[in-house]
N, C-alpha and C positions, 0 to 999 in steps of 0.2 A: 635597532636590534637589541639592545638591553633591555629596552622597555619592555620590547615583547617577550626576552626571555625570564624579566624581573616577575612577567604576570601568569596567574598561577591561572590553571584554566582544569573544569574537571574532568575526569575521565570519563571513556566512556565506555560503558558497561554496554556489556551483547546481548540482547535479545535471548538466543540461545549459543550457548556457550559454546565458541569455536567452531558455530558456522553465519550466524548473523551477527550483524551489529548495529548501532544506531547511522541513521542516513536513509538517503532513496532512492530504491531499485524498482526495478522493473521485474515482473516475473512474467513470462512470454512464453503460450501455447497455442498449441490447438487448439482447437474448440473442442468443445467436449471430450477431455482428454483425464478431466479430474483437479482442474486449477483450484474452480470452486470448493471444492472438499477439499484439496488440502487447506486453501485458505481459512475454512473453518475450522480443520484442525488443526494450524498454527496459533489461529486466535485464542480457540479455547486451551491449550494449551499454556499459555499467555497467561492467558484472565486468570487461572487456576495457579500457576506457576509448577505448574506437572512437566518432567523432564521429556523431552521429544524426541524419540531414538534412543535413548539412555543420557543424550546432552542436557545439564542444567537448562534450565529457564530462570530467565529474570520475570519474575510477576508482577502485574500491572493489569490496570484499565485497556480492554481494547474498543476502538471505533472500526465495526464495517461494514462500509458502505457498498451493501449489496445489490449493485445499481441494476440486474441482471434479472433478479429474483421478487419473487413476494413472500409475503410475511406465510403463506399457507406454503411452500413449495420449500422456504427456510424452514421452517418448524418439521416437514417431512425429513428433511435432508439431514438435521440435526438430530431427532430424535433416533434417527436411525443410526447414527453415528453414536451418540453419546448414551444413548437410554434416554432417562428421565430425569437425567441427572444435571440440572443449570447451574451456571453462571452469574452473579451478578456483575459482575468486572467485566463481560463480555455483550456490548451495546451494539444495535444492527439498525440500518438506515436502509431502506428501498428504497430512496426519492433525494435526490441534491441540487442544487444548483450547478451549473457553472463555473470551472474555477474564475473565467473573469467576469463571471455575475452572480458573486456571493458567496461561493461555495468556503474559499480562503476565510474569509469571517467566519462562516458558521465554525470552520474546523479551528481558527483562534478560541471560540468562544469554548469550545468542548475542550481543549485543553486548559483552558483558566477553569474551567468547573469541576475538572478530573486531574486531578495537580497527581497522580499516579498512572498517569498514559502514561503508555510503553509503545505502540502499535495503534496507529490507522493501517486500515486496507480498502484500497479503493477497485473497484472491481466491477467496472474496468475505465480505463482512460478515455476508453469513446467515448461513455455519458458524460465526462465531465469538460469534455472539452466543447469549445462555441461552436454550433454549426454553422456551415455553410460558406462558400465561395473560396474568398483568399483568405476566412479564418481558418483552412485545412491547409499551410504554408509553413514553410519550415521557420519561417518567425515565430507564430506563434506557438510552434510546438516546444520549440527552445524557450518562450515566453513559461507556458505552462511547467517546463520540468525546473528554470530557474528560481519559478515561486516554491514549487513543491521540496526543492533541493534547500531554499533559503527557511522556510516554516519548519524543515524536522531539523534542521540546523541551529535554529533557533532556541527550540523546544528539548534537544537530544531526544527526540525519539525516531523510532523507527517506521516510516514510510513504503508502502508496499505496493504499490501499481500494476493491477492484472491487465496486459495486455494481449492483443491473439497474434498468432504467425498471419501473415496472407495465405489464402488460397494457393496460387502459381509456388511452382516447385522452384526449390534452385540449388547447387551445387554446395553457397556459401552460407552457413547459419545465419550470419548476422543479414544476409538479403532475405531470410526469412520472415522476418519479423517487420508487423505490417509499418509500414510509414521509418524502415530502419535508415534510408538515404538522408533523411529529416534529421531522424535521433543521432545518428553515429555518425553526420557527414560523409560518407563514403561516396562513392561513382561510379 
């Protein structure tokens, strides 16, 4: 107990000011509901360090991995959003690996090259997870969000997981949300 109180550990600074902070969330819609755009304009907001709602921003490098999209459908979406007006702090991937075939590397390697990340956005969980059989198991689901939870922990930054609600209706929010028995242990 001393030791840990003797050791000095930094802070940590939010994202946006009094409503994000560093760690890894989940952000869970609809489909087609607008996740995408605002994801875009959290990042560029980000990358820029332009206040979001009137809330500061910490500015920083962002990774997102637009696992959804292509480079001609981003470039529509953005331009239409921003003008004409870029980013260099704001870096977009269509194509990843695997988180357990690769992806964790590639995303170490991007923060040792960009020592001012602030923000990956992965968008969305399905692409990154392993298909098929018993890798869609509530092991490995808990496997995936303990790496993702250990990597922005590591790094202090902010980690950002688009995922969709299910289809099928339900009374309780959290059984909204696809694979939510897996993530939140409930029954």
């Amino acid at each position: 107990m001393e030791e840990l109180y003797d050791t000095g550990y930094p802070p940590r600074v939010p994202i946006v000011e009094g409503l994000i902070f560093n760690g890894t969330y989940f952000f869970v819609g609809a489909p087609k509901v607008g996740k995408s755009f605002f994801m875009a304009q959290l990042g560029y907001h980000v990358s820029m360090g332009i206040p979001l709602w009137g809330f500061p921003v910490t500015k920083g490098t962002v990774l997102y991995l637009a696992l959804e999209d292509d480079y001609a459908r981003l470039q529509r979406r953005l331009s239409k959003m921003f003008g004409m007006e870029g980013s260099s702090n704001l870096q977009f991937a269509t194509q990843s690996k695997a988180l357990n075939q690769g992806l964790e590397e590639q995303l170490h390697k991007f923060v040792k090259e960009h020592e001012d990340a602030r923000l990956i956005i992965i968008d969305t969980l399905q692409k990154v997870r392993e298909a098929g059989g018993d890798k869609l198991s509530y092991g490995n689901d808990y496997e995936i969000v303990t790496k993702l939870k250990r990597f922005s922990d590591q790094y202090g930054i902010y980690l950002l997981v688009v995922h969709h609600t299910r289809k099928m209706e339900s009374s309780d929010s959290f059984d909204m949300i696809s694979g939510t028995k897996r993530f939140v242990g409930r029954r």
